[in-house]
C-alpha positions as CSV (number, residue, x, y, z in Angstrom):
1,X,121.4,90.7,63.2
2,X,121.5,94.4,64.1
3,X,121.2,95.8,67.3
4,X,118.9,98.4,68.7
5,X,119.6,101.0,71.1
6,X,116.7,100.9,73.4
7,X,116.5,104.3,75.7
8,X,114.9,104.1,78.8
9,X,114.2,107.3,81.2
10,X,113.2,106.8,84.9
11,X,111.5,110.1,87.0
12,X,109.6,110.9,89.9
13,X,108.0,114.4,88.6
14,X,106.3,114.7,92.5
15,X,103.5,116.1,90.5
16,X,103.3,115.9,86.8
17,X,101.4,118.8,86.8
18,X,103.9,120.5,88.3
19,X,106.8,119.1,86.6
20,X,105.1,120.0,83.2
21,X,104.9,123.8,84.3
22,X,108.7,123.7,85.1
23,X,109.0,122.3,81.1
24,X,109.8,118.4,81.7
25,X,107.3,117.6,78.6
26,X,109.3,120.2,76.5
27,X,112.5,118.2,77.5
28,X,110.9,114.8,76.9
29,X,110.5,115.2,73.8
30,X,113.9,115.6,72.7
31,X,114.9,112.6,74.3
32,X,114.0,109.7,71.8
33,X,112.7,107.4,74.7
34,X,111.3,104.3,74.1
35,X,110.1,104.3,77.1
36,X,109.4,106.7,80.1
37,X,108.6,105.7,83.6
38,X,107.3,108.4,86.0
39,X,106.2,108.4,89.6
40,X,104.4,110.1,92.0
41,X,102.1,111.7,89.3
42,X,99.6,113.0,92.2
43,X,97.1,113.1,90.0
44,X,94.4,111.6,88.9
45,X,93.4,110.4,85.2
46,X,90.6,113.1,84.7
47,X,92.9,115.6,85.8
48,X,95.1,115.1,82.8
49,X,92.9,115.6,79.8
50,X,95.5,117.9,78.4
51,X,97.3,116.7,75.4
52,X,100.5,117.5,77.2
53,X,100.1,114.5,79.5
54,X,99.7,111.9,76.2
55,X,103.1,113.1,74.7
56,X,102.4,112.3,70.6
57,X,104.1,109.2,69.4
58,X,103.4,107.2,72.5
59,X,100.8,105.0,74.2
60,X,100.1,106.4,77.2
61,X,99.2,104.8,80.7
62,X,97.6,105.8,84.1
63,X,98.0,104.0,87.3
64,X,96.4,106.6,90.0
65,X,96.1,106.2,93.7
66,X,92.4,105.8,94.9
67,X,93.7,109.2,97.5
68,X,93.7,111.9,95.6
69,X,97.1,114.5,94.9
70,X,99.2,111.3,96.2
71,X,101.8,109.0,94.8
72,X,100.5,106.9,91.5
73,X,103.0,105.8,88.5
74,X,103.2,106.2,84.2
75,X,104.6,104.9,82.0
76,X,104.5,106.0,78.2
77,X,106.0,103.7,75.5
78,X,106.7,103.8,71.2
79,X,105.9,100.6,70.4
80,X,102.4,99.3,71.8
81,X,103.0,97.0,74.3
82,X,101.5,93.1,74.4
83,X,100.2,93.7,77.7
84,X,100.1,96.3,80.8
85,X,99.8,95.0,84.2
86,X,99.1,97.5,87.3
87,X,99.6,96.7,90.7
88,X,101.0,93.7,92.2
89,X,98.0,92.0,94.0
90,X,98.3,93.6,97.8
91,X,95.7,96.4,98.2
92,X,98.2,98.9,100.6
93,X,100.3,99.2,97.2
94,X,97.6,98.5,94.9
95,X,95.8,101.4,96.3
96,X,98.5,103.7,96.2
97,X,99.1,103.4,92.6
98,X,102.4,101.9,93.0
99,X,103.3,99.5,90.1
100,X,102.9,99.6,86.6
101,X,104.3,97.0,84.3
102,X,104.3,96.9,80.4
103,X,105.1,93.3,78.0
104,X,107.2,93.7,74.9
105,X,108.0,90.3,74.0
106,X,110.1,88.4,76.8
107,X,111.3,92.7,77.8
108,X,109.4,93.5,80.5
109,X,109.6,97.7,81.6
110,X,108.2,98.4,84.8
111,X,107.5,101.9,86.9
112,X,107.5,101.5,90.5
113,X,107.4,103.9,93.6
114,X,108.5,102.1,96.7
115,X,106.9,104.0,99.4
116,X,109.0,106.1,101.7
117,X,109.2,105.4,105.5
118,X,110.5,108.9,106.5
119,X,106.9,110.6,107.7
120,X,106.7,108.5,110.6
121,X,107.5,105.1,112.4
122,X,103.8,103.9,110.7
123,X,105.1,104.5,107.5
124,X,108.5,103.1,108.0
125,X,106.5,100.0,108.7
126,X,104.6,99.9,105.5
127,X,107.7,100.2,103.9
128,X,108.6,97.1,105.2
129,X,106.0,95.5,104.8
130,X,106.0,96.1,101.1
131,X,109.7,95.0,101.0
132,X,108.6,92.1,102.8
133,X,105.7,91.0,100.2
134,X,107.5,92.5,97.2
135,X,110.7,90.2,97.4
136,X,108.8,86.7,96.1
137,X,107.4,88.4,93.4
138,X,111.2,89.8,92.6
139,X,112.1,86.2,92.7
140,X,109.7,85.0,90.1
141,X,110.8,86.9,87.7
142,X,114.4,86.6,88.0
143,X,113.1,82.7,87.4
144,X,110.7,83.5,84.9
145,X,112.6,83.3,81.8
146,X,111.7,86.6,80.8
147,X,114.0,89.8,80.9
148,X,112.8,93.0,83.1
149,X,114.1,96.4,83.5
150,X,112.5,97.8,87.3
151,X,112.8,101.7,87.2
152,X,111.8,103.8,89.7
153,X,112.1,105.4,93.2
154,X,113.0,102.5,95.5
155,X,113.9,105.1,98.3
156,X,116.8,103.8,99.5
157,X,120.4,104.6,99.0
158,X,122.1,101.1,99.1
159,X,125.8,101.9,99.6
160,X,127.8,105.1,101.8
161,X,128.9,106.2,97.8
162,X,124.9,106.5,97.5
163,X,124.6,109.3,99.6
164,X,126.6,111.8,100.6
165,X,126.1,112.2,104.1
166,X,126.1,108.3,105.0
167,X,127.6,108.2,108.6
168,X,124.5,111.0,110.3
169,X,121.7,109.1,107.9
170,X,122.3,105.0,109.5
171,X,119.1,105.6,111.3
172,X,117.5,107.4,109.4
173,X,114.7,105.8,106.7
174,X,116.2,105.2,103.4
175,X,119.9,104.3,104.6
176,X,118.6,101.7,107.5
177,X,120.6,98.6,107.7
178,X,117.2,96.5,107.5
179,X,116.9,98.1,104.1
180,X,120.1,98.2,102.7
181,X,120.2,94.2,103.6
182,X,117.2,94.0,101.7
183,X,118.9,95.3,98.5
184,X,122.0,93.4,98.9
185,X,119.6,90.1,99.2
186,X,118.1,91.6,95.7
187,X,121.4,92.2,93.9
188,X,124.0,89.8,96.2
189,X,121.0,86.6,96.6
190,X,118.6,86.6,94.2
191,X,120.9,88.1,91.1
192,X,119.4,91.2,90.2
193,X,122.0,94.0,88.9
194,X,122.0,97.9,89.4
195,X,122.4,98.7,86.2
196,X,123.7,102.4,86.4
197,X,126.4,101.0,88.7
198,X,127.5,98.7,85.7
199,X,128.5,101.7,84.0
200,X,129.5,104.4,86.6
201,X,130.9,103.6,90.2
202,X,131.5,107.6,91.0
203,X,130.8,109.1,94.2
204,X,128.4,112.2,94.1
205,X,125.6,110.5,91.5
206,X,122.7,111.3,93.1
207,X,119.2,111.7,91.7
208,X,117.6,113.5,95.2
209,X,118.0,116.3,97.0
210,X,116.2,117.9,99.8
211,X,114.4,120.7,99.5
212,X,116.0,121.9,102.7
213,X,119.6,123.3,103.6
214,X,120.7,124.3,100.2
215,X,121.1,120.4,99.3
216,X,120.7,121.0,95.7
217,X,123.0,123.5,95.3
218,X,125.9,121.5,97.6
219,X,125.2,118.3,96.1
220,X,124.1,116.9,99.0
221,X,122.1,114.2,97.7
222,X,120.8,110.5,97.7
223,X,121.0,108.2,94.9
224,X,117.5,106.2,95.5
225,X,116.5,106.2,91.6
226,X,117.0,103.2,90.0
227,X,116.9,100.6,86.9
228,X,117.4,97.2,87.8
229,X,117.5,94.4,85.3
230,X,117.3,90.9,85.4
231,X,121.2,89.0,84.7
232,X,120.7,88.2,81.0
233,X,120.5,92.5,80.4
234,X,123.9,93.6,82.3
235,X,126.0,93.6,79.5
236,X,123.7,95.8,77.2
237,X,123.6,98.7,79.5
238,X,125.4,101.2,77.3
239,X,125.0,104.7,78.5
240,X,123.8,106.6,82.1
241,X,123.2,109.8,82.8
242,X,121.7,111.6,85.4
243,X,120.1,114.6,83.9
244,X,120.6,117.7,86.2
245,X,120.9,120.9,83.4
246,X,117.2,121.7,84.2
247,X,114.8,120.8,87.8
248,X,111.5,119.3,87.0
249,X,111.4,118.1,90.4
250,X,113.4,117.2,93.8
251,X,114.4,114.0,91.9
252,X,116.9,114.0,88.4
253,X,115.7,111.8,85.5
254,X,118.0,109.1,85.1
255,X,118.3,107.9,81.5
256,X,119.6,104.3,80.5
257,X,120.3,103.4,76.6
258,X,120.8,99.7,76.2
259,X,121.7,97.7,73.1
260,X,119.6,94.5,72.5
C-alpha cells in the first residue's frame, strides 16, 4: 500500500482580514495543505464574501463568535470531509466560536482557540473553566477508536524550553503551574502526544511573540501553537516547521506533514 503525505498547517491570523492584507493567502497557496486550521478570524461570515477567504481547491468552513471582531476558528480542507462538527456543547466556548472539527474517515482535524486568561483574573477563570470541561471530551476521543490531530492556539507554553523567559512568566497566565499540570495530565495521563516535539526538542521554537519590547526581533517568544494527535499518529509525524520568513500575524504558522 502506498503512503500519503498528509500536510497540515495550524495559524492564528488575529484577523484574517488583516492577515490577508499582509499576503498570508498569497503564501497559502503555495503550501499544498490538505488542510488549514486558522483562529481568531474576528470576523464574521458576511464579512468574507471575498473569494480570497474560500481559497480555490478547498471546502471552506466558518465558525464565528456571536461578538463581533472576536475570536472564531476555520478550517479549509481538499478532500470534502464526511462531517464538520462546531463547538463542543458549552455555550461560553460555543459562543465564542472556539472549536471546529472536520471527519475524514476514522482522521479527525480539528481547529481550536483555547481562550487566553491574560486580560484579567475573570478571564483567567474562564480559561479554567474551559480546561476544566474540555478534558472529558479529550478523553473520549483518545478512547474513541478514531485518530485526531488538535491544532491550534492552546495558550500555554508547557515546558521552560517553551518559552524563553520561563523563570519571570510562573505567574503569569499561559506558563501557570495549574495549566502546565493540565497539559502534562493530557500528554503524561491520558496519552495524547505533542507532535512537533516528536520531531524537534530545540530551545527557541516559538510560534508567539509580543507585540511589545522588540520580542519579535530578539526571539523572545512562546511556543503555545500546537498539533496534538491521538497515540496511533506519533510515528507518522514527518516534518515541522515553524514558518517565520514572512509575519501574517503575532503568531507563526506551524506546518506538520505526516505520512499515513
Amino acid at each position: 500500500m502506498s503512503k500519503n503525505s498528509f500536510r497540515v498547517i495550524t495559524a492564528n491570523t488575529n484577523g484574517i482580514r488583516s492577515a490577508a492584507k499582509k499576503g498570508f493567502f498569497s503564501w497559502l497557496e503555495t503550501q499544498n495543505a490538505d488542510v488549514v486550521c486558522i483562529q481568531e478570524t474576528k470576523a464574521q461570515r458576511d464579512q468574507l464574501d471575498d473569494a480570497l477567504f474560500h481559497p480555490q481547491g478547498y471546502h471552506c468552513y466558518y465558525f464565528d463568535a456571536e461578538k463581533k471582531g472576536y475570536s472564531g476558528t476555520a478550517l479549509y480542507a481538499k478532500q470534502k470531509p464526511d462531517q464538520v462538527i462546531t463547538g463542543l456543547g458549552w455555550a461560553s466556548a460555543d459562543s465564542e466560536g472556539r472549536y471546529l472539527q472536520a471527519d475524514f474517515g476514522k482522521l479527525s482535524v480539528v481547529s481550536l482557540y483555547l481562550p487566553s486568561g491574560s486580560s484579567s483574573e475573570q478571564a483567567q477563570q474562564k480559561k479554567f473553566d474551559f480546561l476544566e470541561r474540555y478534558l472529558p471530551v479529550l478523553k473520549e476521543q483518545i478512547n474513541s477508536g478514531r485518530d485526531f490531530i488538535l491544532c491550534g492556539d492552546w495558550n500555554i507554553a508547557h515546558k521552560p524550553i517553551d518559552l524563553k523567559n520561563w523563570k519571570a512568566n510562573q505567574k503569569n497566565s499561559g506558563f501557570l503551574p495549574e495549566e502546565r499540570a493540565w497539559l502534562d495530565t493530557l500528554f503524561d495521563e491520558v496519552g495524547f502526544v505533542d507532535a512537533f516535539r516528536v520531531i524537534n526538542q530545540e530551545e527557541n521554537q516559538f510560534t508567539w511573540w509580543s507585540n511589545r519590547g522588540a520580542a519579535w526581533e530578539k526571539n523572545v517568544g512562546w511556543r503555545i501553537d500546537y498539533q496534538i494527535v491521538t497515540p496511533a499518529l506519533r510515528n507518522t509525524v514527518q516534518r515541522v516547521e515553524i514558518y517565520k520568513a514572512e509575519r501574517f500575524s503575532d503568531h507563526a504558522p506551524l506546518i506538520m506533514d505526516y505520512v499515513f
